[in-house]
C-alpha positions in Angstrom: 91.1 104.4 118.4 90.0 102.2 115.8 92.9 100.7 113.1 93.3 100.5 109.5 96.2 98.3 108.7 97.8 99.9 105.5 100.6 97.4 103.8 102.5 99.1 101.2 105.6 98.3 99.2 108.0 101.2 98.5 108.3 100.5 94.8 104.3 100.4 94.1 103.2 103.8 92.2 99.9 103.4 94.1 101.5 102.7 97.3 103.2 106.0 96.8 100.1 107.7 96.1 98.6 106.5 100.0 101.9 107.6 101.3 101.4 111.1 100.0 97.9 110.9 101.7 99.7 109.7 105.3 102.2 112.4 105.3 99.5 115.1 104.7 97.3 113.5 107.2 99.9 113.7 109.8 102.1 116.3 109.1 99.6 119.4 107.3 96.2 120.8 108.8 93.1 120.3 106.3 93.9 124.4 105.5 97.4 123.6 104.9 97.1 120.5 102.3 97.5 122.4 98.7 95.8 121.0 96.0 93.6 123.2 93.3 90.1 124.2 93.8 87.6 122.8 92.2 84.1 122.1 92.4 84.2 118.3 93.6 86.5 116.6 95.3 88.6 112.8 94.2 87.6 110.6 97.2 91.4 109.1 96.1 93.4 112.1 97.2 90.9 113.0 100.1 92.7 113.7 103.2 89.7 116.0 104.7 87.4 113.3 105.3 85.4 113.3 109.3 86.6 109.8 109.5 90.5 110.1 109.3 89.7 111.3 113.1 88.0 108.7 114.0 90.1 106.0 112.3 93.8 105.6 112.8 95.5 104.3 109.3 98.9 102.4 110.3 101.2 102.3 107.4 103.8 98.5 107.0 106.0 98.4 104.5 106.0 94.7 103.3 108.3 93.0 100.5 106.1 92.5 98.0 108.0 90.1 95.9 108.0 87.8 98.5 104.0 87.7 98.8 103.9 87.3 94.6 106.3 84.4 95.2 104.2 82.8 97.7 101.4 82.7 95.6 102.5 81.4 92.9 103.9 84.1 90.6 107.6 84.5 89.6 107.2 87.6 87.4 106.6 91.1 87.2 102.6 91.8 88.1 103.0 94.6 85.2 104.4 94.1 82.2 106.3 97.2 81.0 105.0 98.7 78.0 102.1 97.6 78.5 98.6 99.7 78.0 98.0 98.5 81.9 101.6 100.0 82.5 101.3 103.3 80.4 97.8 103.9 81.7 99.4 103.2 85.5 102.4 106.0 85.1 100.0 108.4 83.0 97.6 107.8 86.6 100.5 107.8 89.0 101.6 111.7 87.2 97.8 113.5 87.1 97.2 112.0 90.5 100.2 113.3 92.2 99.5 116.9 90.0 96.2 116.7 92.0 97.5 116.7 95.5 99.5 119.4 95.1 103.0 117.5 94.3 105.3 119.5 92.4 107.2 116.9 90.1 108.5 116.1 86.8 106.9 113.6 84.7 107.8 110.5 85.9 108.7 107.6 83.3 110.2 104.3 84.9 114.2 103.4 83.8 115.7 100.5 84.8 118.3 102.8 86.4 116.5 103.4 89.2 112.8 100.9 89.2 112.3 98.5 90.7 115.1 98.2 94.0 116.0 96.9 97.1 114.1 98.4 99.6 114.9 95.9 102.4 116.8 98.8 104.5 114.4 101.5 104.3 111.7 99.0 105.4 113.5 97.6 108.3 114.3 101.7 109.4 110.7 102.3 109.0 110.0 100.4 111.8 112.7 101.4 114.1 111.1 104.6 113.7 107.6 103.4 114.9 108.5 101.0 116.8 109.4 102.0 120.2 109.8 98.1 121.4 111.8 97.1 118.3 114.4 100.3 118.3 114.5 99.0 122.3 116.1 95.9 121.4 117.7 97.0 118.3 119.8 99.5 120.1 120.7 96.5 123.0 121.7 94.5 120.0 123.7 96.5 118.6 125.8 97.7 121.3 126.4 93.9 122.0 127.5 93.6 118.8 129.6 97.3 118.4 130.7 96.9 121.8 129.6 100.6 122.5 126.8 101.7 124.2 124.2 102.6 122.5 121.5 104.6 124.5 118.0 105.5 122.8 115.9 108.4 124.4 112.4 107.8 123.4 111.0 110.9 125.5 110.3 112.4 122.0 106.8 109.8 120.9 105.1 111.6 123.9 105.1 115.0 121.6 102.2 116.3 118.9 102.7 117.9 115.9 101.9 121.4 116.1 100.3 121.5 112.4 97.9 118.5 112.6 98.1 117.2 116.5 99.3 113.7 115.4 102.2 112.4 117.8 105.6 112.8 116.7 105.6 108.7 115.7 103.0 108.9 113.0 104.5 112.4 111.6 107.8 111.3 111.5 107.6 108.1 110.3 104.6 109.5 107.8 106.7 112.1 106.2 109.9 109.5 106.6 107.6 106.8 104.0 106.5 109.9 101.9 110.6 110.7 101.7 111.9 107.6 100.9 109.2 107.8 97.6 110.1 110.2 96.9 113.5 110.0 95.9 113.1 106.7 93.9 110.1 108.0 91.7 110.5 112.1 91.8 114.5 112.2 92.6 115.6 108.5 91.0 118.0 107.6 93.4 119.0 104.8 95.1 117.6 104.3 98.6 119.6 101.5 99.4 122.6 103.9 99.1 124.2 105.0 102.9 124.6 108.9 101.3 120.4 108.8 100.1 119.3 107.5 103.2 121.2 110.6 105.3 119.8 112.7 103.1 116.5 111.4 104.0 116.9 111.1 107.6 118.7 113.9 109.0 116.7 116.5 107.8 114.0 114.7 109.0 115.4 114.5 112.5 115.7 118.0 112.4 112.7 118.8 111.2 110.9 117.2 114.0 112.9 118.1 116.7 114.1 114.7 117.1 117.8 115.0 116.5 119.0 115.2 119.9 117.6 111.7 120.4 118.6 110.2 117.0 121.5 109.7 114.8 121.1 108.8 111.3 123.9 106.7 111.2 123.5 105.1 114.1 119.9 103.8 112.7 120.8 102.8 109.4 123.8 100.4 111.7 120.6 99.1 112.9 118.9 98.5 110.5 122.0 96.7 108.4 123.1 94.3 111.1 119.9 93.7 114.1 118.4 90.4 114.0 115.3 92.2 115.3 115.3 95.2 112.6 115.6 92.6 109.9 112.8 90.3 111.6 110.4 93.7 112.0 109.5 93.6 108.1 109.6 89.4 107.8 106.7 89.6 110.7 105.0 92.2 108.5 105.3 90.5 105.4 104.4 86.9 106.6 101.2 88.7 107.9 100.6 90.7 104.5 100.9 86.0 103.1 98.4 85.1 105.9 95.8 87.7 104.7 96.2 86.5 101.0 97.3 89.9 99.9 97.5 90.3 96.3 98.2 94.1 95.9 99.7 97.0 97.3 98.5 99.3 98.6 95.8 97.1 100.8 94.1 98.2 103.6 93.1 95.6 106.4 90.0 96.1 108.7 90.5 94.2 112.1 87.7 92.6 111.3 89.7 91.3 108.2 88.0 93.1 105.4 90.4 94.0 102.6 90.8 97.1 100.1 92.8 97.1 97.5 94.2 100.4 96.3 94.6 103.6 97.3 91.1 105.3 96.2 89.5 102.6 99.0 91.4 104.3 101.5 88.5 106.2 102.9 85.9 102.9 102.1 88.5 100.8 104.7 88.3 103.2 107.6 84.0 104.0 107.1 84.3 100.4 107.3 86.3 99.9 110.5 84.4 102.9 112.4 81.0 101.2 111.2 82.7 97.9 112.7 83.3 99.4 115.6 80.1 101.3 116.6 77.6 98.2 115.9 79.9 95.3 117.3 82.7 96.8 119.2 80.8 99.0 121.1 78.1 96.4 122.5 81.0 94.3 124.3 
């Protein structure tokens, strides 16, 4: 199937807003996603669109800060307080009302925006990775001295609400999580304790938890050379494409969208791709 690339950074508003669109996507049918009726639809909360089965979107969590840095730019891409900033927040709040998330008003505190999001990144792609949580789990029993075996039976399974496989509706509803407890919940998902609350659930959940241990992937995801190497490869790609925003969505044929309400225009634009060039080869 045809691929969107979709980089994302776990403490970008708009980034959150794509996630929201992933986990529905993967983890609702169209009958199930709950937003209100009215008489037109916002393409930027559209998860009902013909081409989201046509085109595969593949979320990456990248460090953002690092791409900023490489080009140049050593502050803040918002300045707080800001009309840019109020007007983002105010946008961030009415959007997730329109998809059908129940939440509080969210206003940013330096208590808990921005953080370090290095260990949910790197878990994120033990989770979709089945290569990478391969050689993590080799790693780490070289390192532990203990044996640790990972049963990967589990990617071969569908989701019984929208047919995705049990990769992209874990790992969907796993980037949809992590969101939400630094903008709805405020907590710290660098914390151990936030993470388990994420995780095992989620195991459960998805019937996975007879083939993963919470703990046993965050281990990973602290101390592998490969976990930690998963989100640099990611990030160093997001540099090579010139990214200068998150959420941006990559065409293979390199075409880039910025922002969450192109979501749809990336993936019209891959299948397009692919039916005049793709399919004459």
């Amino acid at each position: 199937m045809p691929r969107v690339i979709c980089y994302l950074e776990f403490n970008s508003p708009y980034s959150f807003l794509a996630a929201v669109r992933l986990y529905q996507l993967h983890n609702k049918s169209p009958q199930d996603v709950h937003q209100p009726q009215r008489v037109f639809n916002y393409p930027s909360d559209d998860v009902c669109h013909p081409v989201f089965s046509k085109v595969e979107i593949i979320p990456r969590p990248i460090e953002f800060g690092i791409v900023l840095k490489n080009s140049g730019q050593n502050t803040i891409p918002i300045t707080p307080g800001s009309g840019r900033a109020i007007y983002m927040w105010k946008d961030l709040n009415s959007s997730l009302e329109r998809m059908g998330i129940v939440s509080k008003e969210i206003r940013p505190d330096a208590s808990w925006f921005p953080q370090k999001v290095n260990i949910p990144n790197r878990i994120f792609y033990l989770l979709h990775n089945k290569d990478l949580l391969i050689s993590s789990s080799e790693e780490l029993s070289d390192l532990t001295k203990t044996n640790v075996l990972i049963d990967q039976t589990w990617r071969e399974t569908k989701n019984e609400f929208s047919g995705s496989t049990a990769t992209d509706a874990l790992t969907s509803e796993y980037i949809f999580r992590i969101f939400s407890k630094i903008f709805i919940e405020n907590k710290k998902v660098s914390d151990e304790t936030v993470l388990k609350e994420v995780l095992d659930p989620l195991f459960k959940k998805h019937k996975v938890d007879k083939f993963l241990d919470s703990s046993t992937i965050i281990e990973m995801a602290k101390l592998t050379k490969s976990a930690k190497q998963s989100v640099f490869y990611s990030t160093n790609e997001a540099i090579e494409k010139k990214l200068f925003g998150v959420p941006t969505f990559v065409t293979e044929d390199e075409h880039l969208f910025w922002g969450n309400d192109h979501m749809i225009d990336a993936a019209v634009c891959e299948y397009e791709y692919n039916v005049k060039f793709v399919s004459k080869i």
